[in-house]
Steps between C-alpha positions, in 0.01 A plus 500: 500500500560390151820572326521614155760365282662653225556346146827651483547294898391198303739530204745571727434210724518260203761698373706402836426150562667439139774650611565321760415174441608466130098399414123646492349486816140307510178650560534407858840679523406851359160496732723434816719793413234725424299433791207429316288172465499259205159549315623936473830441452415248178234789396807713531702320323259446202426869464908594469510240244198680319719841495810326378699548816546109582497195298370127618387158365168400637524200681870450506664622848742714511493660168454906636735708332537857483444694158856742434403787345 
């Protein structure tokens, strides 16, 4: 059965991982806590930094950042 993950689970996830280890978690990182392969997760990724909810550097790891609004 295939899970569905929220963007607000993703946020969140990203959102967690900087707060507890004082840096933005990797591609890698956020697809292991979501559950979710690599290839969606980056699609993911690319489509929250589209709607302004995330920021990133393309190419440079670790860079994911959540937007404060």
């Amino acid at each position: 059965m295939k899970r569905l993950v929220s963007d607000e689970q993703i946020v969140g996830s990203i959102a967690r991982y900087i707060g507890e280890h004082g840096y933005s978690p990797s591609v890698r990182d956020v697809s292991e806590a979501i559950g979710i392969s690599l290839a969606p997760t980056k699609r993911r990724l690319d489509m929250l930094r589209e709607m302004g909810v995330i920021t990133f550097k393309d190419g440079m790891a670790r860079t994911i950042r959540v937007v404060q609004r």
